[in-house]
MARPAVO-514309 format. One line per 4 residues: number of its first residue (from 0); their letters; for each residue x negated, y negated, z of N, C-alpha, C. Coordinates in nm, 3 decimals, always signed. Example, Ala and Ser with C-alpha at 12.3 -4.5 7.8 and 13.67 -1.06 7.14 Angstrom:
<atoms>
0 = AS = -1.319,+0.569,+0.780,-1.230,+0.450,+0.780,-1.320,+0.330,+0.780 | -1.285,+0.225,+0.708,-1.367,+0.106,+0.714,-1.290,-0.003,+0.787
</atoms>
This chain:
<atoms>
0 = XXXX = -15.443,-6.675,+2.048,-15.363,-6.722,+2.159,-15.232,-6.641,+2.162 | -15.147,-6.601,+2.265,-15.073,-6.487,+2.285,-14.944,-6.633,+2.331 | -14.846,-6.627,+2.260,-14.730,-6.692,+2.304,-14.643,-6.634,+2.353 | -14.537,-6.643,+2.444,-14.428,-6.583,+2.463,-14.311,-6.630,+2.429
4 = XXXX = -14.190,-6.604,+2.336,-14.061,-6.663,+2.315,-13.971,-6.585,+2.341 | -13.907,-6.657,+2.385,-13.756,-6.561,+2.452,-13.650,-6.543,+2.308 | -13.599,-6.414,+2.258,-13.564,-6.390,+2.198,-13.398,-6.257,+2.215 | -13.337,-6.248,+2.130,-13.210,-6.131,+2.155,-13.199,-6.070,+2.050
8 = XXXX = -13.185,-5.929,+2.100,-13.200,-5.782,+1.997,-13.021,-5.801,+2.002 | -12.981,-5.753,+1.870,-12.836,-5.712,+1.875,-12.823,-5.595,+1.855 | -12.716,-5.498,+1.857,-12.685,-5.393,+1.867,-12.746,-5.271,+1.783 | -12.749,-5.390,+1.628,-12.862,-5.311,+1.482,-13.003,-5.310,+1.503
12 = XXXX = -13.058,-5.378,+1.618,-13.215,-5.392,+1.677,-13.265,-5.514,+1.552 | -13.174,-5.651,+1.545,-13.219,-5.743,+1.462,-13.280,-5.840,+1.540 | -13.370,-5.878,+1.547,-13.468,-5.994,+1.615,-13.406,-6.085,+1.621 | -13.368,-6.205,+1.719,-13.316,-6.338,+1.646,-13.438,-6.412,+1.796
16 = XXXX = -13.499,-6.494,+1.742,-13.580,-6.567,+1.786,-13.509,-6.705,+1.837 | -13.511,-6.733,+2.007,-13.448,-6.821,+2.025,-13.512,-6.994,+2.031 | -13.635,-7.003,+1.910,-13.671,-7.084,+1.918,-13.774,-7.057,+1.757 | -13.796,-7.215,+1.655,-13.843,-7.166,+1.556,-14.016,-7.144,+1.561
20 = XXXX = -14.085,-7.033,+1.482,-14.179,-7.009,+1.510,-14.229,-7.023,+1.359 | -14.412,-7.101,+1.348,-14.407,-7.108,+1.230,-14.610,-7.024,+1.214 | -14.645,-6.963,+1.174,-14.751,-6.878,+1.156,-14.841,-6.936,+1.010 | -14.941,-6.879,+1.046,-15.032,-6.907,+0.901,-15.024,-6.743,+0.841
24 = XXXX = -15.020,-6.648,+0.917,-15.047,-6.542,+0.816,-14.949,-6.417,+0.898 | -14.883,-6.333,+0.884,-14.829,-6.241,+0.960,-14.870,-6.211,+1.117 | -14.826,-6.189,+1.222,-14.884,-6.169,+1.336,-14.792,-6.038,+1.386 | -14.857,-5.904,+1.466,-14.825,-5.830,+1.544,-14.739,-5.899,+1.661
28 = XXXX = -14.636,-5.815,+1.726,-14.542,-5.887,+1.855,-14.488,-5.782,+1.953 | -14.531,-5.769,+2.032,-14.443,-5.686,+2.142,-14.300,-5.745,+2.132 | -14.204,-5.659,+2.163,-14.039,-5.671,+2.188,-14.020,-5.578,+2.358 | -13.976,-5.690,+2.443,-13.931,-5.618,+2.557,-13.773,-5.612,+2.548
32 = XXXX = -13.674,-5.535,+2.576,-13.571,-5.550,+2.615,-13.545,-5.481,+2.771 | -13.474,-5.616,+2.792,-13.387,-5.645,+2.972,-13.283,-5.574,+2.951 | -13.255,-5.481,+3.063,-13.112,-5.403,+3.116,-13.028,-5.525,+3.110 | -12.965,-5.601,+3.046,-12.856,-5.726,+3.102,-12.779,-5.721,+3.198
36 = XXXX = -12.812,-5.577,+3.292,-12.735,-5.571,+3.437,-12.806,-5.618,+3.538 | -12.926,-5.641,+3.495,-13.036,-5.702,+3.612,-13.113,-5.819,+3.542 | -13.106,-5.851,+3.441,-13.184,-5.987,+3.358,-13.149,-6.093,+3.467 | -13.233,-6.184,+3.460,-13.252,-6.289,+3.583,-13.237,-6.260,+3.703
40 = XXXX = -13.201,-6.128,+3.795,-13.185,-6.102,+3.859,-13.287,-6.108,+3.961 | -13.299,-6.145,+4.139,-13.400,-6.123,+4.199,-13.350,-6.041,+4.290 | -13.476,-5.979,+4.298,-13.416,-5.876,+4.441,-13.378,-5.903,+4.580 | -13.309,-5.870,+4.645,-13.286,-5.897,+4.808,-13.385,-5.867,+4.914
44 = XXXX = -13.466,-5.806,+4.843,-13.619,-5.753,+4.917,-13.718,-5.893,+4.904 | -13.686,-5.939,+4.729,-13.798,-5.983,+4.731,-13.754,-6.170,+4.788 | -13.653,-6.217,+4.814,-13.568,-6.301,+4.871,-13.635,-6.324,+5.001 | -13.612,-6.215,+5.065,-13.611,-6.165,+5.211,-13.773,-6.171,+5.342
48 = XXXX = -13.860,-6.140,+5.180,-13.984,-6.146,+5.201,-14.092,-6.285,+5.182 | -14.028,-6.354,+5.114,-14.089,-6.469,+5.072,-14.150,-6.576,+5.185 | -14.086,-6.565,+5.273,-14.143,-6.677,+5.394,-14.227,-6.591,+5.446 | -14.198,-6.444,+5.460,-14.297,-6.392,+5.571,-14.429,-6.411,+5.468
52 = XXXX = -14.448,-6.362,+5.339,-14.572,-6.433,+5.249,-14.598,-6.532,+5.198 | -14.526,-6.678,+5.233,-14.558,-6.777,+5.237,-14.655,-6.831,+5.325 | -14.629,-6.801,+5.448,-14.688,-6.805,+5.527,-14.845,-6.749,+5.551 | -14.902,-6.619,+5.504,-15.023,-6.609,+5.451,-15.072,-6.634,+5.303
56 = XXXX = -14.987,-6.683,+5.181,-15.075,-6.717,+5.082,-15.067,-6.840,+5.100 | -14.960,-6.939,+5.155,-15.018,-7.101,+5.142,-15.112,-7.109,+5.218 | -15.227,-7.071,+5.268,-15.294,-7.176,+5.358,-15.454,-7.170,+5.202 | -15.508,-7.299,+5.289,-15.620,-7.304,+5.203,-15.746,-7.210,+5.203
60 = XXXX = -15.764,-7.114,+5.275,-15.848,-7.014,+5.277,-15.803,-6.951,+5.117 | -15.683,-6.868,+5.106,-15.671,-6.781,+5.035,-15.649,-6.906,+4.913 | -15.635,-7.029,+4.865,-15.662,-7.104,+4.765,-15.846,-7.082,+4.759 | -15.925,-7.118,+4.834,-16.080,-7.105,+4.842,-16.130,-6.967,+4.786
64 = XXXX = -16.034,-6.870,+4.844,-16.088,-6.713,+4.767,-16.025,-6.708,+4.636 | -15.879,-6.782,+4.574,-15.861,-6.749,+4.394,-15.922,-6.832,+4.351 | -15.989,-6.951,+4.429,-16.030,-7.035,+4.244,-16.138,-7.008,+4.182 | -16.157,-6.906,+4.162,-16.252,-6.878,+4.072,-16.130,-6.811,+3.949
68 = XXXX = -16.045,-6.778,+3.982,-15.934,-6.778,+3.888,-15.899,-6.872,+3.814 | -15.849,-7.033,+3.873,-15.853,-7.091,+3.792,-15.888,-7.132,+3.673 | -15.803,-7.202,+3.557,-15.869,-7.233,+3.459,-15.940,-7.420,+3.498 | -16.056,-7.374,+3.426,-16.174,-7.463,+3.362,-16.084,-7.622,+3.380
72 = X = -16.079,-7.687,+3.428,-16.048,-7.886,+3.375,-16.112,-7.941,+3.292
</atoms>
């Protein structure tokens, strides 16, 4: 199972995990680091665009074509 935890690199590239994590045996981990000039940031494009694609992904057709995506109940 692949978890994701939000975590902060400091300047020496030291991990600090912002939440405790507890393992049975060592595990491999990707590390992304965010520009902190754009972290949480959304775009004005993508703001701007949202109703005009609201408007074609809410209807129930395009729910009828992903659920086969869905997970299993």
């Amino acid at each position: 199972m692949i978890r994701k935890i939000e975590a902060v690199v400091d300047e020496q590239g030291t991990v600090r995990l912002k939440e405790a994590v507890r393992l049975v045996a060592p595990r491999r981990a990707v590390v992304t680091i965010f520009d902190e000039d754009r972290a949480g940031q959304v775009g004005e494009a993508t703001l701007l665009s949202e109703p005009a694609l609201a408007q074609d992904w809410n209807r129930p057709e395009e729910d009828a074509a992903w659920s086969h995506l869905q997970s299993a109940r």
